[in-house]
C-alpha positions in Angstrom: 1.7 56.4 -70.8 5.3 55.4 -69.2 6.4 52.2 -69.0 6.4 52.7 -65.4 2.9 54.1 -65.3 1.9 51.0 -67.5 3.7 48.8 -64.6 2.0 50.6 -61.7 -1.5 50.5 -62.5 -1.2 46.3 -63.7 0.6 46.0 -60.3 -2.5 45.2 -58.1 -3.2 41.2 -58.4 -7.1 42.5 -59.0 -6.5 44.9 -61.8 -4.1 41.8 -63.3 -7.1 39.8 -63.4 -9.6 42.5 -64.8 -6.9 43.0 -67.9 -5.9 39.5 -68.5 -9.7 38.5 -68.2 -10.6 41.4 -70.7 -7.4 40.5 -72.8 -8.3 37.0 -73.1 -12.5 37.9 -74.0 -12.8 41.0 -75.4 -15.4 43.0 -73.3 -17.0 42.0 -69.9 -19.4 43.9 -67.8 -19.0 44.5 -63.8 -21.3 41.5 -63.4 -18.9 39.2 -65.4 -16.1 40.0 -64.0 -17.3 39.9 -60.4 -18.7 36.5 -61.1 -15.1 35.6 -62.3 -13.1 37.0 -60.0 -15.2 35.8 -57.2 -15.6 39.7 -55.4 -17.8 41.8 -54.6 -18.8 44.5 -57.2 -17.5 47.8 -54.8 -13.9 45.6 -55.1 -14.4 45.3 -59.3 -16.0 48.8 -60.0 -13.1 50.6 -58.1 -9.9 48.6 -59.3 -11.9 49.0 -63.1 -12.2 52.8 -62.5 -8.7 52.9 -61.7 -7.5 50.9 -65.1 -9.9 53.9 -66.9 -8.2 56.6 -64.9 -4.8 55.5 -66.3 -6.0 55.1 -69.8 -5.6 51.3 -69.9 -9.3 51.1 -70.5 -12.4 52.0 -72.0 -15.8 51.9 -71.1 -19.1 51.6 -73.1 -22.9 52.0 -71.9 -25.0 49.5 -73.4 -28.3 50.5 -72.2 -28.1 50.6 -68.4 -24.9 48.4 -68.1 -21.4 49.4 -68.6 -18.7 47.1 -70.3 -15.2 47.2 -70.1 -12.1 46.9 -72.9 -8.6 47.1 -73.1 -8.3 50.7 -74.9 -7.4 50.3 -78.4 -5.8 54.0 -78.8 -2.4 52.7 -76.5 0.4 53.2 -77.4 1.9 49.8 -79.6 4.3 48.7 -77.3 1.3 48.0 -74.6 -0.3 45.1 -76.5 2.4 42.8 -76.7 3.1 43.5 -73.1 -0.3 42.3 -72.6 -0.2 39.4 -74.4 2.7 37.9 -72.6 0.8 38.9 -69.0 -1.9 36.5 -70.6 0.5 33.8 -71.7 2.0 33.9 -68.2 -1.4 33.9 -66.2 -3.1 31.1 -68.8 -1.2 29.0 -67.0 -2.0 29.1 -63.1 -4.4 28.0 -61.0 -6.1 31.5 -60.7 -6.8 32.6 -63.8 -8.2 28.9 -65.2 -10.9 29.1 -61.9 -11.6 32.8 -63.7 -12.5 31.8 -66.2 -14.1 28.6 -65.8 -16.4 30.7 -63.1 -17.0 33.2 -66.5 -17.5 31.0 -68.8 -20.0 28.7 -65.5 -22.2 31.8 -65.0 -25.7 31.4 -64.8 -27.6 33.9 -67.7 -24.2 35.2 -69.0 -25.4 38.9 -70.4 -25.2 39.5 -74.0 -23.5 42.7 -74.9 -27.2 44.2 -75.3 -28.6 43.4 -71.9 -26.7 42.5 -69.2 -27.5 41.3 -65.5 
């Protein structure tokens, strides 16, 4: 992946928020982050499939549910990138209501059943 590439596909506020979201906890189902993000799960699935379709992601199936990670197999000057877009968002407005509505949600799926 190109920087540019890399630059593209994080320049959608949405797929900002998927990454930062999944930087900051690791893996998340749709459910999670749709809860976070406050949108609807057509919104999440499709900005989630287009992080996959540029490699920035992987995708697991844990029983019927699918969860979401950064992909571990980027290329090393990705993750650090990463890390600072976390830094940066810790700090607004938007990314503490994330994850306060995350970290809020009613019957938070485990990683072996969610929703």
């Amino acid at each position: 992946m190109s920087p540019a590439q890399f630059f593209k596909c994080l320049s959608d506020d949405t797929r900002l928020r998927c990454i930062t979201l999944l930087q900051k906890e690791g893996k998340l189902c749709v459910c999670e982050l749709t809860t976070a993000l406050a949108l609807s799960q057509p919104k999440i699935s499709r900005h989630l499939a287009s992080l996959r379709q540029c490699g920035l992601l992987i995708d697991s199936r844990e029983g019927q549910w699918v969860y979401y990670q950064i992909n571990p197999a980027l290329a090393d000057w990705i993750f650090p990138l990463i890390d600072e877009a976390l830094t940066a968002v810790e700090l607004t407005d938007s990314f503490t209501s994330d994850l306060k509505r995350l970290h809020q949600m009613d019957n938070r799926p485990e990683l072996t059943m969610c929703c």
